[in-house]
N, C-alpha and C positions, 0 to 999 in steps of 0.2 A: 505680606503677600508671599504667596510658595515660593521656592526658588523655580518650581520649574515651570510655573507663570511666568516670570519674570524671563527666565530664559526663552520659552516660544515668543514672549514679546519683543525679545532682541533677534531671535531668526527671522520675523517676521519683517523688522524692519532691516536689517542686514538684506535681505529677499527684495524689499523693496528698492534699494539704495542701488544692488547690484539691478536689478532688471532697468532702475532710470540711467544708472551710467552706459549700460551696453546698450540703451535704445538711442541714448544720446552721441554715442561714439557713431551706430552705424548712421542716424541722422547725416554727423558730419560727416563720413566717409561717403555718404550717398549724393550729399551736395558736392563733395569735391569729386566726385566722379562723371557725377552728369552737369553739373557748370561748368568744371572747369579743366580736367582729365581728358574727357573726347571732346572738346570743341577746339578743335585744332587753329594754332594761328594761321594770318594769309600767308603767302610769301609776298610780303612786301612789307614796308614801312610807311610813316609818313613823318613830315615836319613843319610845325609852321600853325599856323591857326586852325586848321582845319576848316576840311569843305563844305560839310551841313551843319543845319543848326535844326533844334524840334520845331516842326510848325503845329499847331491842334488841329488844321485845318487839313493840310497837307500830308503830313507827315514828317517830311525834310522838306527843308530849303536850303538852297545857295547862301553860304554864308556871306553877308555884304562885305564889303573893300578889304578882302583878307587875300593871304598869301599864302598858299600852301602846296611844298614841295611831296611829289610823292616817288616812293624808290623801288623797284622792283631787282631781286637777285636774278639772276643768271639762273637756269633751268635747264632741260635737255636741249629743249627745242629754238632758245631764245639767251639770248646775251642779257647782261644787264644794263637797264635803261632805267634815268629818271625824268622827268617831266614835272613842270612848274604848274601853277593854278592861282589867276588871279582873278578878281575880280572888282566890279567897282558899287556903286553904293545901293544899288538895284539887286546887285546879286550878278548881274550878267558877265560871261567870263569876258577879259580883254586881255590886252598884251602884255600890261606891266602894271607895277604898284601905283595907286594914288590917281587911278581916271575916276572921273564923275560921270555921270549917265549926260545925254543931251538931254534936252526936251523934246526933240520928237527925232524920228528915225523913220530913214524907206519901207526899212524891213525889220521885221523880229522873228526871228528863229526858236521853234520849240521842237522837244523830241528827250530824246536818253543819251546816253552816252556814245551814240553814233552822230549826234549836230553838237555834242559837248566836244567831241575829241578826244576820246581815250588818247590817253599815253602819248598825244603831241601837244606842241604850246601851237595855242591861241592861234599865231599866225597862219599855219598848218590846218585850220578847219575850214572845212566848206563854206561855214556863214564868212570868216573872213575871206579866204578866197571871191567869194561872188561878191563882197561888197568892192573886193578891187578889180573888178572884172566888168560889173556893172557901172562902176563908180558910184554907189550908193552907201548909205549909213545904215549899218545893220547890228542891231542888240541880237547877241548868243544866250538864251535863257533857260537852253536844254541844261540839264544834269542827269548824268548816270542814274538807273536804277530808275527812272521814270516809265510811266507808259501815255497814253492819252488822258488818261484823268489827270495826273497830276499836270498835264501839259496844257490840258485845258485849264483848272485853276490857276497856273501862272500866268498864261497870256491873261487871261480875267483882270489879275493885279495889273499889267502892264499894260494896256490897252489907252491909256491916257496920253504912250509913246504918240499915237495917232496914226501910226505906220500905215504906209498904201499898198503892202503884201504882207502874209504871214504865212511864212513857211513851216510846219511841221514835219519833223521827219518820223515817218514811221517803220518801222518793222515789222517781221511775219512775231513776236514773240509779244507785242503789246498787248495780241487778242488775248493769252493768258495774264500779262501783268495787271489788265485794267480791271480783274475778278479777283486778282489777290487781295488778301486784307497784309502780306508781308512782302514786302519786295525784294527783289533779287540782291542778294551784297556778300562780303566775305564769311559771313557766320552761319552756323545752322540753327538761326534764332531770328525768329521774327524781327523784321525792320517794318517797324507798325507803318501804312500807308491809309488814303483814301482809295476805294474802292466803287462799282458798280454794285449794288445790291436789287436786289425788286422786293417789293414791301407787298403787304397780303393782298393786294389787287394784281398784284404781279407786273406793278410800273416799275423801270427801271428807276433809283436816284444813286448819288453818291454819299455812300456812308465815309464818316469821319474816322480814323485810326485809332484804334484800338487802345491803345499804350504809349508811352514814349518809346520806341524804338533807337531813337536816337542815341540815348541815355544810356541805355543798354548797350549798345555798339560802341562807342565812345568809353565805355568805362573801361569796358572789356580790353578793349583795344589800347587804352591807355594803361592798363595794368593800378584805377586806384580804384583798389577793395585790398588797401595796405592794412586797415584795422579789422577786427573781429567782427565788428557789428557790420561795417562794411562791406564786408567777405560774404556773410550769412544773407542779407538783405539782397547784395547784387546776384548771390547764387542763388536766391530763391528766384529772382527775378530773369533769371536765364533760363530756369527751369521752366518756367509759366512762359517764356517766349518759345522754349521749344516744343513743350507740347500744344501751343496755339499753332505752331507753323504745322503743325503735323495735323492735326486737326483743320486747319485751314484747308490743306491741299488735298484731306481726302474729301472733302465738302466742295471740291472745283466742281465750278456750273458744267453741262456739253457744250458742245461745239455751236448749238444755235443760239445757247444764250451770251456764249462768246461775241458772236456774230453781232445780235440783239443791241451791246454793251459796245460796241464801237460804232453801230449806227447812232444811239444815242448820244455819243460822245461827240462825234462826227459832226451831229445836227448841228447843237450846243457852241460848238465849237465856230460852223458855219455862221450861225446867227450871231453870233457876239460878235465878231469878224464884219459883215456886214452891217450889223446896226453901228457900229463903228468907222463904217466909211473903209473899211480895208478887203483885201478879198485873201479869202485861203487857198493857200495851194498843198495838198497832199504829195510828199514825195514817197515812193516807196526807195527804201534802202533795202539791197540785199545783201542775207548776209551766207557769207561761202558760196554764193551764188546761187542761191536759192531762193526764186521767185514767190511774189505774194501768196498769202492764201488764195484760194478758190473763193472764197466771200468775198474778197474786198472790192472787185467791184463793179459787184452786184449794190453791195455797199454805197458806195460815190453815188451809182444813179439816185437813190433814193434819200440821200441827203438832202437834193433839193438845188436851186438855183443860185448859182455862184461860183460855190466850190470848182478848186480843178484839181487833176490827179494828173500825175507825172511818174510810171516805173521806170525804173533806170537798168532793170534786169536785161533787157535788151542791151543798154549801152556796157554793163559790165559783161555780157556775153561777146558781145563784139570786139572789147578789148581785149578778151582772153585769146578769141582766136586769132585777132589780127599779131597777137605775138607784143600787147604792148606790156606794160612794168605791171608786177602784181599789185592788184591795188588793195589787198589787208597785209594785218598786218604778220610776221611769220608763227605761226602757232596758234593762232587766235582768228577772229573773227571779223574784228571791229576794222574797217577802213581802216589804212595808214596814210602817209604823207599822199601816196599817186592816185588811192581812193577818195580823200578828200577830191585831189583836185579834178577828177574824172567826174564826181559828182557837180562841183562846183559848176563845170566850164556845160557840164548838161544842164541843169537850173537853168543857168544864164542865159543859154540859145534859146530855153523853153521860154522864159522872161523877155527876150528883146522880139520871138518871134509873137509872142500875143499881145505884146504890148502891156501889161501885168504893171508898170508903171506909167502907165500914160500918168499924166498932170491930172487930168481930173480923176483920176481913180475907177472909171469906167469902159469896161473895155469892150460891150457887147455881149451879145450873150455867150453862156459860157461854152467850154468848149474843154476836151478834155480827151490826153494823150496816154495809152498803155502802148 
């Protein structure tokens, strides 16, 4: 063979060698920049078991009979706090390690991190609060990051409780959470959820979650993608949650299929409720004092017989000006200690003046307070 055969057949492949090493290097330099470069951590920590686990169904759930502390630093606006998280074998938060669920309960509470309790223990929430107020037995089965669908598929699981009210808390913010396919949390990566979608007749149903989101969050958060392969896999897998989240939210439904998406919830929600012997009560939470949307309720009427709806915007407006304690928390949004119990102590009057627990579960026709 020529020499200078030989020779182009070694530039050739020198030519190749170099163009797979430098497409491989910017490969990785491309994963470590968009997994794991700008995806900033929270400010905070945690310890302990951890709070959710993957559902296929749900997306997250309540990790059962765990304990987990979570820590937040010190910021401009806010000191540093931590707060505990337990729960017992249902998932439902309680007070301390090692409770077991009853077999039935007055009340079951569902909603997000406004009936969970951001940032207080257990004692400190409204569903506690009102059970010692009312003197009733009430399961907590909100969790952060929820909206009405997933609040509606946990009471679903629960409903065996047999409860003679079921409180959901909602928010002005559910109408967008219950159209996401990722839910709200510390990363800018999909936290794969259940969602409302409308199939080609244009009926609403609930699609299942995308991905583990879980998994993803959890990994991240725990820092193991220690090995190579691990690194490469999780940061692909960061990458495909971020551009689904981005993708997700320029694909958000309007305003009436918002709307659409919590009536249907709503019904669903109502009738399970009902054919179960219990009755639902709608609370609105506001948040920074910011009253419901303008749908909601228009919403409530068309639900249907049963349902009752409760704003509380009035009573947190009355407590601002009457000069009483702030009821969130400083810098933040979420109820604190004086919001829970502002909420509580209105539930309760609304609860002992309808009678919402008579013995037989029956109270008349329905009736319903903004």
């Amino acid at each position: 063979m020529a020499a200078g055969a030989v020779k182009g057949r070694g530039s050739r492949l020198k030519s190749l060698v170099l163009a797979f090493a430098s497409t491989t290097v910017a490969l990785l330099i491309g994963i470590w920049v968009t997994a794991y470069l700008t995806v900033w951590p929270p400010a905070m920590s945690t310890a302990g078991d951890g709070i959710v686990i993957y559902d296929p169904e749900i997306g997250l759930a309540s990790r059962p009979s765990a304990h987990t502390r979570h820590i937040y630093p010190a910021i401009a606006d806010r000191a540093t706090f931590e707060f505990d998280i337990y729960t017992d074998n249902r998932g439902a938060r309680v007070d301390g390690p090692g409770q077991l669920s009853a077999a039935r309960y007055d009340i079951v509470t569902v909603g997000d991190s406004f009936t969970w309790a951001y940032a207080l223990a257990n004692q400190d929430s409204y569903a506690a609060k009102l059970g010692r107020e009312l003197g009733a037995s009430v399961a907590n089965f909100a969790l952060a990051s929820y909206g009405t669908t997933q609040s509606l598929q946990v009471l679903e699981r629960n409903l065996d409780l047999r409860p003679r009210l079921v409180v959901y808390g909602i928010i002005a913010h559910h109408f967008e959470r219950n159209v996401w396919p990722c839910a709200p949390s510390y990363y800018e990566f999909c936290l794969d959820v259940s969602h409302v979608s409308w199939g080609d007749a244009g009926q609403p149903y609930i699609a299942l979650p995308f991905s583990n989101g879980v998994r993803r969050l959890q990994v991240h958060q725990d820092g193991g993608y220690g090995t190579p392969l691990r690194w490469l896999t999780h940061g692909a897998d960061v990458i495909f949650g971020r551009l689904y989240y981005a993708w997700s939210r320029n694909r958000e439904p309007d305003d009436a299929k918002k709307a659409e998406a919590v009536q249907f919830l709503l019904q669903r929600m109502n009738r399970m409720a009902v054919a179960s012997g219990s009755q639902l009560l709608v609370v609105f939470l506001p948040t920074n004092y910011y009253g419901p949307p303008a749908a909601l309720p228009g919403i409530i009427d068309k639900v249907g017989e049963g349902i009752r709806y409760l704003d509380l915007t009035p009573a947190f407006e009355r407590n601002r000006r009457e000069g009483g304690p702030n009821p969130y928390i400083v810098g933040d949004g979420h109820p604190g200690v004086a919001g829970h119990a502002l909420i509580a102590a209105e539930i309760a009057k609304y609860v002992q003046r309808e009678g919402l627990l008579g013995s037989d579960g029956a109270n008349g026709a329905p009736k319903r307070s903004r």
